[in-house]
C-alpha positions in Angstrom: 63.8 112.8 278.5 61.6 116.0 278.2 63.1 119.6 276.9 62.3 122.2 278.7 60.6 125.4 276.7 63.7 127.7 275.5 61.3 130.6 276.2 61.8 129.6 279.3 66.0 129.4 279.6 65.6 133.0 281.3 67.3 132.3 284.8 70.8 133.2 284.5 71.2 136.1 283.7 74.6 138.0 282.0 74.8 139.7 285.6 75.3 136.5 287.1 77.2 135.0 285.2 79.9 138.0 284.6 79.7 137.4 288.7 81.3 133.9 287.5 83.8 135.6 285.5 85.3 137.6 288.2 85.0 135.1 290.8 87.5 133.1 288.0 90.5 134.9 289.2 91.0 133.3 292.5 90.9 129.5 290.8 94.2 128.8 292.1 94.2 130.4 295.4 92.8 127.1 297.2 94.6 125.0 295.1 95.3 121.7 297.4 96.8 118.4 296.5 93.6 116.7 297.5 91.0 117.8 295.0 93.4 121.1 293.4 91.0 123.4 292.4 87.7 122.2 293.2 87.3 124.7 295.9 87.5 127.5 293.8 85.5 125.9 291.1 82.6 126.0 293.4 83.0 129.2 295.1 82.8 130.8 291.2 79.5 128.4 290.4 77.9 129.9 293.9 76.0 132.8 292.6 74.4 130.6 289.8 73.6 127.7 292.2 71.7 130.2 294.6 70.1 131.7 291.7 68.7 128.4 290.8 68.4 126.8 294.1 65.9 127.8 296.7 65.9 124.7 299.1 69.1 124.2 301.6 68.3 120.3 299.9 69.2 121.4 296.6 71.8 123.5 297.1 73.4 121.5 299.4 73.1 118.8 296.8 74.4 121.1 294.0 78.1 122.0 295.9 78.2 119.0 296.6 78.6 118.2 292.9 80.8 120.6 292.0 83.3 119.9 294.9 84.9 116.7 293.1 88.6 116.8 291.9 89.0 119.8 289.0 91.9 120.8 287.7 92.5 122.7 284.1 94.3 125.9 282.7 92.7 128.5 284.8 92.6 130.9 282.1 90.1 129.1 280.4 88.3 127.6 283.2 85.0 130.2 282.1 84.2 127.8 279.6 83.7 124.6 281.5 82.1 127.3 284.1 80.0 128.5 281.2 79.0 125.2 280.3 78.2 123.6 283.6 76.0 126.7 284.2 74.0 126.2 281.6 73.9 122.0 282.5 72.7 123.6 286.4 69.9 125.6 284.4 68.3 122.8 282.5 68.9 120.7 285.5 66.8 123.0 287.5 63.8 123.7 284.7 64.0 119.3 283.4 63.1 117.7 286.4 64.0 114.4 284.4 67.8 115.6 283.7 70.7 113.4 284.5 72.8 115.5 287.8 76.1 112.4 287.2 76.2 114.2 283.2 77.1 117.6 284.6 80.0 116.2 286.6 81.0 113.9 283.5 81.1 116.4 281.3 83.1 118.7 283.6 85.9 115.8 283.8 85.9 114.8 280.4 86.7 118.8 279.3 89.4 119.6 281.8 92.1 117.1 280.4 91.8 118.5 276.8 91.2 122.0 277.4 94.3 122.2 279.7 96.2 120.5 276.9 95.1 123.2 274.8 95.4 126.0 277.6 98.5 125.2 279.0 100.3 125.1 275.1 99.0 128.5 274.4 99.4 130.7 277.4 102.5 129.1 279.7 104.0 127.9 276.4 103.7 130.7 274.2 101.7 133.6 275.5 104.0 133.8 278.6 107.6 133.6 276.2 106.5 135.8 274.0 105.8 138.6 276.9 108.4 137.1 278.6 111.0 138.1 275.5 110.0 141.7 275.0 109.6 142.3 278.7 113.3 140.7 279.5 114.7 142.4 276.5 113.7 146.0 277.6 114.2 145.5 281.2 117.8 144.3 280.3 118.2 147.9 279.2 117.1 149.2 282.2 113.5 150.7 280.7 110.4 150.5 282.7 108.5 149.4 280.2 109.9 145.9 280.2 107.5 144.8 282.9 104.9 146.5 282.5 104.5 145.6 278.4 105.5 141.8 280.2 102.2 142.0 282.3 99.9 143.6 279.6 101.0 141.4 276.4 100.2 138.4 278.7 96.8 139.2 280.4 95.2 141.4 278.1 94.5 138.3 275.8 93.6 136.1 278.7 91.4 138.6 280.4 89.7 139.2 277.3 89.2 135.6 276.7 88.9 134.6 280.0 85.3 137.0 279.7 84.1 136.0 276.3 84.7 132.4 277.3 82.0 132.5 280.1 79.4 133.7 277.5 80.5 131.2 274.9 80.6 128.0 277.5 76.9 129.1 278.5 75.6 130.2 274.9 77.6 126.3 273.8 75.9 124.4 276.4 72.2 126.1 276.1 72.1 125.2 272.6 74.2 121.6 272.7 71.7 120.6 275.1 68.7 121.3 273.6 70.0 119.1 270.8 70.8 116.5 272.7 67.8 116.1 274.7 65.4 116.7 271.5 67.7 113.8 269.7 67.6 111.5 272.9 71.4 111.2 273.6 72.1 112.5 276.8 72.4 108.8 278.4 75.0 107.9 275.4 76.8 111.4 276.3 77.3 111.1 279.8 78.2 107.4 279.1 81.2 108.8 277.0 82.0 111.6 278.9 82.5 109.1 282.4 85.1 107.2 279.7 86.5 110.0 278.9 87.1 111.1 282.6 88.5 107.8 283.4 90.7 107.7 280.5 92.3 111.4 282.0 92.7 110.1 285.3 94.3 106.9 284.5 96.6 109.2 282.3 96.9 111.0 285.9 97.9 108.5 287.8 100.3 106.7 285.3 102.3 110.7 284.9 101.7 111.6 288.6 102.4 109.2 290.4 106.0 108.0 290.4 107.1 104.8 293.0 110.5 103.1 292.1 112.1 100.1 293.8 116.1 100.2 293.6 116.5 97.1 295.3 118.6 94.5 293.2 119.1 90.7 292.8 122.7 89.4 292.0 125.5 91.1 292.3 127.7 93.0 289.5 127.1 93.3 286.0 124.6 90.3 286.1 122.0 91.9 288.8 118.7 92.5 287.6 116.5 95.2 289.8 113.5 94.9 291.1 111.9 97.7 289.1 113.1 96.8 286.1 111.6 93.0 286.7 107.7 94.9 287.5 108.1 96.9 284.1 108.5 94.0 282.2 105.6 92.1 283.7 103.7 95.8 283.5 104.9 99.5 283.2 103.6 101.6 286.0 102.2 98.9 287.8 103.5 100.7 291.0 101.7 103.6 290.4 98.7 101.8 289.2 98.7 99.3 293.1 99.0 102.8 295.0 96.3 104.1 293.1 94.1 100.7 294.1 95.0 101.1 297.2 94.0 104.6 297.8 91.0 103.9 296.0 89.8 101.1 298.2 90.8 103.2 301.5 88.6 105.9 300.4 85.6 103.6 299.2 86.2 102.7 303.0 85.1 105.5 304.1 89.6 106.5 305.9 89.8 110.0 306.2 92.1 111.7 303.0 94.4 113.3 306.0 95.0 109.7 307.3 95.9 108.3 303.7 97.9 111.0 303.3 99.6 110.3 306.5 100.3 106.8 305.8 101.3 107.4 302.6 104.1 109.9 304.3 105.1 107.3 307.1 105.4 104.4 304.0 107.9 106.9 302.1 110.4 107.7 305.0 110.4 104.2 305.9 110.8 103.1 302.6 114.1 105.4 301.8 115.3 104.7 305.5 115.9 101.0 304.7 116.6 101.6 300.9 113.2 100.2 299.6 112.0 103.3 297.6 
């Protein structure tokens, strides 16, 4: 795979990508059960696409890509933004560059970072501002919510910014290395693992289908569900997943899973199945 010339790497711009930064904000304004966040996603990667993208081919191509399931801490989502940026750049200049890796890499990031994300800002950021803005609002002073709302987003508005610059300035330089050392097959190999390792965690967490149904009768009946756990936990969750999978590789309409999967779950609880 060729490198492109880093005298070159001059596209983006810190104008368009501090558009990406404030465009950020709204990542959970669309938020859908479908595909959660990938409509925002995309609408904040739109003025770098049409900085890079001069053909309705290309671009069509490139929203394409970024309109697969995303879902991470929003207050961090500048670095993967960042990132995937700089991944569109090179893509653009390296006519040879893998598109799947910039998708791979975009899944195999969100499951850790919003590990990371969710630990530091819901679990601690938000008690701690949570405690002094409670404890002075208990006391009838002003100040409780508004020291509630600055202690909380001045340190994520601040990162949320330099976190754009770092996921670009990260993914410039990572890829350069990559490409020079020949490894960009072996990454986005890893990366796709990766992303199938988080939504398998997904599906196993997410999705929850019991049976209640029982065989025998007093203290010696034995249920159903407890029977499929010991052949395999979340084998339940794992046939629905199969299922939706297959339906979709079919080509059925997500409303008309979705549908289905509605009509199955009344019917289910109406005759004491689920």
């Amino acid at each position: 795979m060729k490198t492109s010339d880093p005298k070159e790497k001059s596209l983006i711009t810190k104008k368009d990508l501090n558009k990406v930064f404030w465009r950020s904000f709204q990542m959970e304004f669309s938020w859908h059960y479908e595909r959660q966040m990938n409509m925002a996603y995309v609408y904040a990667m739109i003025p770098i696409l049409r900085k890079l993208y001069q053909t309705k081919e290309e671009m069509a191509s490139a929203l394409k890509r970024h309109l697969e399931f995303f879902n991470t801490t929003p207050h961090i989502v500048t670095l993967i933004l960042g990132i995937n940026a700089a991944m569109e750049e090179e893509n653009r200049l390296d006519k040879e560059f893998d598109e799947k890796a910039i998708d791979s890499i975009k899944t195999s990031l969100m499951g850790p970072l919003a590990g990371i994300g969710d630990s530091f800002f819901w679990g601690t950021l938000r008690l701690i501002a949570t405690g002094v803005g409670t404890s002075l609002a208990l006391q009838g002073n002003i100040l409780g919510p508004i020291l509630f709302i600055l202690i909380f987003n001045i340190p994520h508005v601040v990162l949320r910014y330099l976190f754009t610059g770092w996921g670009y300035k990260l993914g410039t330089g990572f890829l350069k290395k990559i490409q020079s050392n020949g490894m960009m097959d072996s990454l986005t190999l890893g990366a796709s693992i990766i992303g199938l390792v988080v939504v398998g965690a997904m599906t196993a967490s997410m999705i929850d289908i019991t049976i209640p149904l029982s065989i025998g009768s007093g203290e010696e009946a034995v249920t159903i569900q407890s029977i499929l756990d010991d052949i395999m936990p979340q084998l339940l969750p794992l046939a629905a997943f199969g299922i939706v999978f297959y339906l979709l590789k079919k080509e059925v309409k997500p409303l008309s899973i979705i549908g289905g999967m509605a009509v199955v779950g009344i019917l289910g609880a109406w005759i004491g199945i689920f």
